[in-house]
PLY file of the C-alpha trace (Angstrom):
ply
format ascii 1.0
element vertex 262
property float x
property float y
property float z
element edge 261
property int vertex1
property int vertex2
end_header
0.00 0.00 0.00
1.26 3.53 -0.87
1.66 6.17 1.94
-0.64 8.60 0.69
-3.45 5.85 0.78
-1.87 5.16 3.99
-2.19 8.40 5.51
-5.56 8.62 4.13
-6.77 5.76 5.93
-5.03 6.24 9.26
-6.93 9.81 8.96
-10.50 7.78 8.65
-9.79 5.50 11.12
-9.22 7.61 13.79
-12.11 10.12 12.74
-13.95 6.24 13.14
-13.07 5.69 16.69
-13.55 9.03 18.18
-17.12 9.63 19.97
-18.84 12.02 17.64
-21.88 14.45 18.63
-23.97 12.54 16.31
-24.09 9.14 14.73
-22.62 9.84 11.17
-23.83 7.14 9.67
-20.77 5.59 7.89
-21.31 1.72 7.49
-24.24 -0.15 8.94
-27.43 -1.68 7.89
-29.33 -3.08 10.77
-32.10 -6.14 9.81
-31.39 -5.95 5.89
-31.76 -8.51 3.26
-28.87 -9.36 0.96
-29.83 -8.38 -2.34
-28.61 -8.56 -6.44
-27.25 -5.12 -7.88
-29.76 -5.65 -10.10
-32.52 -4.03 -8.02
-30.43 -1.34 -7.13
-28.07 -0.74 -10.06
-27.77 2.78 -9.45
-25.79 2.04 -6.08
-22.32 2.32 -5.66
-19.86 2.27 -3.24
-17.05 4.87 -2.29
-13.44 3.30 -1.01
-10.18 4.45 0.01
-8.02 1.07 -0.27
-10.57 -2.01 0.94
-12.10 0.77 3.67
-15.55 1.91 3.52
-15.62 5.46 3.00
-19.46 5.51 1.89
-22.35 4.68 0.12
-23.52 6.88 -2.96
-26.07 6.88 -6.67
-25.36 7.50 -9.73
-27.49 10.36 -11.07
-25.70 10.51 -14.67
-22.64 8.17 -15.91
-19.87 10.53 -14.55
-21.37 11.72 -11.09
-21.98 10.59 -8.09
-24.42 12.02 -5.17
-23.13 11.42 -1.55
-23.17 13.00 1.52
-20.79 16.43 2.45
-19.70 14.40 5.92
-18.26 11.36 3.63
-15.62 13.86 2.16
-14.95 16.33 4.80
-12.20 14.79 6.84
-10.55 13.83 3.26
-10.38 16.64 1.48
-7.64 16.76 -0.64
-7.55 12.67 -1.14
-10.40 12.12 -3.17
-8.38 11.12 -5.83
-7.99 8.09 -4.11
-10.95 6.96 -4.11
-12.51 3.98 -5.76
-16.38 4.16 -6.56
-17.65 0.71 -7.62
-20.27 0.02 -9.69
-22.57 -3.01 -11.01
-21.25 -5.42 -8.62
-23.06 -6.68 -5.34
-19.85 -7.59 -4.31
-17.94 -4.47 -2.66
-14.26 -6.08 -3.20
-15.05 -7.85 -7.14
-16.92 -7.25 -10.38
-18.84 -4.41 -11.96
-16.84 -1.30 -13.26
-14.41 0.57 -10.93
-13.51 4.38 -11.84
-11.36 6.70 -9.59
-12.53 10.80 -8.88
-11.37 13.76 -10.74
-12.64 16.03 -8.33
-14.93 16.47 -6.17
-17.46 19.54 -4.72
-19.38 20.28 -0.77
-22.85 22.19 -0.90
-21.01 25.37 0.37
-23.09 25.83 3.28
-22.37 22.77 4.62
-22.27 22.53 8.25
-20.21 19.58 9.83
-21.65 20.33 13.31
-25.34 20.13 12.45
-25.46 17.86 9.40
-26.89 20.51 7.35
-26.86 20.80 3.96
-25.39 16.92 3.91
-24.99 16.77 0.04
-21.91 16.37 -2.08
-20.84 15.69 -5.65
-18.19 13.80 -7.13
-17.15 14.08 -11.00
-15.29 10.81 -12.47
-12.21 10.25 -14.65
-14.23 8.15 -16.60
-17.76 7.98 -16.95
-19.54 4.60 -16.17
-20.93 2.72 -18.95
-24.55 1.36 -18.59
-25.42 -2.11 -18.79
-28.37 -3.84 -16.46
-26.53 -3.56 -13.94
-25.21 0.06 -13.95
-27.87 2.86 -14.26
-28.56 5.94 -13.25
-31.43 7.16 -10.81
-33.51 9.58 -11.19
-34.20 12.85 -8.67
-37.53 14.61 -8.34
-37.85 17.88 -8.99
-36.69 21.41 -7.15
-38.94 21.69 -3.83
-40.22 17.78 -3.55
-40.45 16.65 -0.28
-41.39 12.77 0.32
-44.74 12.35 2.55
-44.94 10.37 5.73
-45.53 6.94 5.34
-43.84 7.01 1.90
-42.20 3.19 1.59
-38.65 3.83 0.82
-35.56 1.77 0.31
-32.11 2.07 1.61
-28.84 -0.33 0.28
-25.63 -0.79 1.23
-22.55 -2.43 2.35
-21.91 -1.58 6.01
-21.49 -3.04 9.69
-24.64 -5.13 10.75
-23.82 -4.98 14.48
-23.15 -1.60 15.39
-20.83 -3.07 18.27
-18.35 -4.30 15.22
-15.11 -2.00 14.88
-15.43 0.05 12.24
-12.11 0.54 11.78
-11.34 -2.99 10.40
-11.97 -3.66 6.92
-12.57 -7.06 7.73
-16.00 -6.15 9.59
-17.69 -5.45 6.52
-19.47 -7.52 4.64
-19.11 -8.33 1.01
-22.59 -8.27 -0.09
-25.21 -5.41 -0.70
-28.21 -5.61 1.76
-30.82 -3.65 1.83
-33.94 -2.87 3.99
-37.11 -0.93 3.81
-37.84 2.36 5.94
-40.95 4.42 6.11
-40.82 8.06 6.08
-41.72 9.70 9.36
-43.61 12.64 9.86
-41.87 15.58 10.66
-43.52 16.71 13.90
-42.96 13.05 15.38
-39.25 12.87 14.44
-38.46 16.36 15.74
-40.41 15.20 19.54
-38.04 12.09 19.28
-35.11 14.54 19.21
-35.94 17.29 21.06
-32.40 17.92 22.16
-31.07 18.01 18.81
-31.54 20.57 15.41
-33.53 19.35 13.01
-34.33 21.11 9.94
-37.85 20.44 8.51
-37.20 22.33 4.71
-33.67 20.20 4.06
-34.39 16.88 6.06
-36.15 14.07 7.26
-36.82 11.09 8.90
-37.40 7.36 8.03
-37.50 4.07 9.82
-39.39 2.27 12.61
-40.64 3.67 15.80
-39.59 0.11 17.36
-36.19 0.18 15.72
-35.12 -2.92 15.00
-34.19 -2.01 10.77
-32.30 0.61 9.81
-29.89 2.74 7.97
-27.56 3.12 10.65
-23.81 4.07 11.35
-24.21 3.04 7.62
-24.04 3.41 4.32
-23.71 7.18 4.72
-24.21 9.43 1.01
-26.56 6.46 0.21
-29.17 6.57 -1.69
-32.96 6.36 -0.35
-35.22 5.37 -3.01
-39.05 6.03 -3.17
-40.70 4.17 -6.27
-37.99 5.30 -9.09
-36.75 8.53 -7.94
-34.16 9.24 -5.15
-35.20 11.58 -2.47
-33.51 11.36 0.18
-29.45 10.58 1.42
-28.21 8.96 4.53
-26.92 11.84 6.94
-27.18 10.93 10.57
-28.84 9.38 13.65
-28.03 8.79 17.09
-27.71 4.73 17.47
-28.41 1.95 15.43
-32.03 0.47 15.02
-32.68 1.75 18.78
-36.63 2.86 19.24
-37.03 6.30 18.88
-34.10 7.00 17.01
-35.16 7.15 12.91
-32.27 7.85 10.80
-31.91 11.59 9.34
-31.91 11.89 5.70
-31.21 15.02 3.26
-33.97 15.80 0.96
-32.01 15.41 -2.15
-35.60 17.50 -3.74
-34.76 20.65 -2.02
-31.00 20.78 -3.66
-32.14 20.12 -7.49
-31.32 23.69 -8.24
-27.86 23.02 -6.94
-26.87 19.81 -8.43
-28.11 20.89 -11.74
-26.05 23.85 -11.75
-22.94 21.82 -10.08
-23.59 19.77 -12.93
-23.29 22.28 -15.52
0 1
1 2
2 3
3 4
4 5
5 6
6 7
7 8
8 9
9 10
10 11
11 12
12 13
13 14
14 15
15 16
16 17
17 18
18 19
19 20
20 21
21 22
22 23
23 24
24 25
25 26
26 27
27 28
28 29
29 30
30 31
31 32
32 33
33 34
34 35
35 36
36 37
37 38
38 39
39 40
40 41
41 42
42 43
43 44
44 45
45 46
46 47
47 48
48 49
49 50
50 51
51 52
52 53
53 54
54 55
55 56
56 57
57 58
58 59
59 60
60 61
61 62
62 63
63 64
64 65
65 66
66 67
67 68
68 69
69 70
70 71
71 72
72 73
73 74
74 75
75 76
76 77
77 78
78 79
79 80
80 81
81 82
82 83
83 84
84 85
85 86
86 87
87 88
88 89
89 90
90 91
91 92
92 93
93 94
94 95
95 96
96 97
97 98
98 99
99 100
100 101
101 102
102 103
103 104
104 105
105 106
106 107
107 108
108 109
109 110
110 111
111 112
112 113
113 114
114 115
115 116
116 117
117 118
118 119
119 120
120 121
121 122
122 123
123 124
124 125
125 126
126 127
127 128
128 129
129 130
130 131
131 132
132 133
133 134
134 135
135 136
136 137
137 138
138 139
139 140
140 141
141 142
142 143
143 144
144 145
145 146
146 147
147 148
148 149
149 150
150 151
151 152
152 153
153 154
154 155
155 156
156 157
157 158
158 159
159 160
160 161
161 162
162 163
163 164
164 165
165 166
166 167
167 168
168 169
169 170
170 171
171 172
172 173
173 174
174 175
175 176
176 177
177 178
178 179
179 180
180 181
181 182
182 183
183 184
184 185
185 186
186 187
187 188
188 189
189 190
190 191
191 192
192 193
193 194
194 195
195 196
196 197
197 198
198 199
199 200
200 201
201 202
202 203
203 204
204 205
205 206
206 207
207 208
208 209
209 210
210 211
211 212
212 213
213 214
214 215
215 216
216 217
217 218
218 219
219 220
220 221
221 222
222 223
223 224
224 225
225 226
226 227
227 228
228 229
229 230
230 231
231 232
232 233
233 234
234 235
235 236
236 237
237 238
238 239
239 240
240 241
241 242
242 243
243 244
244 245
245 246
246 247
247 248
248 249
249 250
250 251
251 252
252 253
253 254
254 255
255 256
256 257
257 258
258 259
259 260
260 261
């Protein structure tokens, strides 16, 4: 391994192991289903070496939508980064590119999770197949409705009691799990003690906990019939009751990808 991958990793592995305000949700789904790429072949996964960085879609065949709080602490290595695609398999298969650069909402705030949304332009742009798509994203202003059946996939922890920080912890195959969105009021009484902000996020998952998005898959995508609206952000724990996971509402940033895009 090469010290500037080396350095890169040491970096997320100690981020990893420090006690954090908030549950970034980097790695975990909690009560999922393994599942074929082929249901989700818009999902891909972001690596530095065989570490987990993050979950993230692919909204057109050279970009990739993610969460601000998967690049922050790596700024100025994201040209190490592998994004996979097509493959259910995190470590083989399916088309691997590397990032040409990459771009934060710009009023991001890592202390509050807001504006959790982030870009990433490829060397090379994927090529579609059935496996590799893109997904779509609804339009400027959409917000998802409570009770909305939505989708979340990824590659992370499934006990939240794993260390992260080993490679080895994380499983090979995609699972997935379904989450309902939550209304707003009901989320923000859940966590009263914490900023929640009802025009850029929300809430999905089980008031008994038990399935979840959680520690995991962060800058993943959650998926509402064909159309992305939402990414993983944050939460407190890991499929506890009470605790939904926080998701960006990729509907109120259309404007800004577009133009990113441009």
């Amino acid at each position: 391994m090469n010290l500037p991958i080396l350095l890169a990793i040491l970096c997320l592995t100690a981020i990893a192991s420090c006690n954090d305000r908030f549950s970034v949700r980097k790695r975990l789904i909690v009560g999922g289903d393994k599942i074929d790429i082929g249901k989700v072949p818009y999902q891909v996964i972001v690596q530095l070496g065989d570490m987990v960085v993050c979950g993230g879609s692919m909204i057109a065949p050279s970009w990739i939508l993610l969460a601000s709080h998967c690049l922050w602490d790596i700024r100025g290595y994201e040209h190490l980064l592998e994004i996979r695609a097509g493959s259910k398999n995190r470590l083989h298969g399916g088309e691997v590119r590397t990032v040409k650069w990459s771009t934060l909402h710009p009023k991001y705030d890592r202390v509050h999770l807001h504006h959790d949304i982030a870009l990433l332009f490829l060397n090379h742009p994927m090529v579609f197949g059935d496996n590799v798509k893109c997904i779509r994203i609804p339009p400027q202003d959409y917000m998802p409705r409570a009770m909305d059946d939505g989708f979340v996939a990824g590659w992370g922890l499934t006990n939240a009691d794993h260390d992260r920080t080993k490679a080895s912890n994380y499983p090979k195959e995609l699972l997935g799990v379904k989450l309902p969105v939550l209304g707003f009021k009901t989320c923000n009484r859940w966590y009263n003690n914490y900023t929640l902000y009802q025009d850029t996020q929300f809430c999905a998952g089980y008031p008994e906990g038990k399935r979840d998005a959680c520690v995991g898959d962060s800058g993943g995508p959650y998926v509402v019939g064909r159309q992305q609206v939402g990414i993983v952000s944050w939460g407190l724990s890991c499929a506890k009751p009470r605790q939904p996971g926080v998701f960006t509402d990729v509907g109120m940033y259309r404007n800004w990808i577009e133009t990113t895009m441009q």
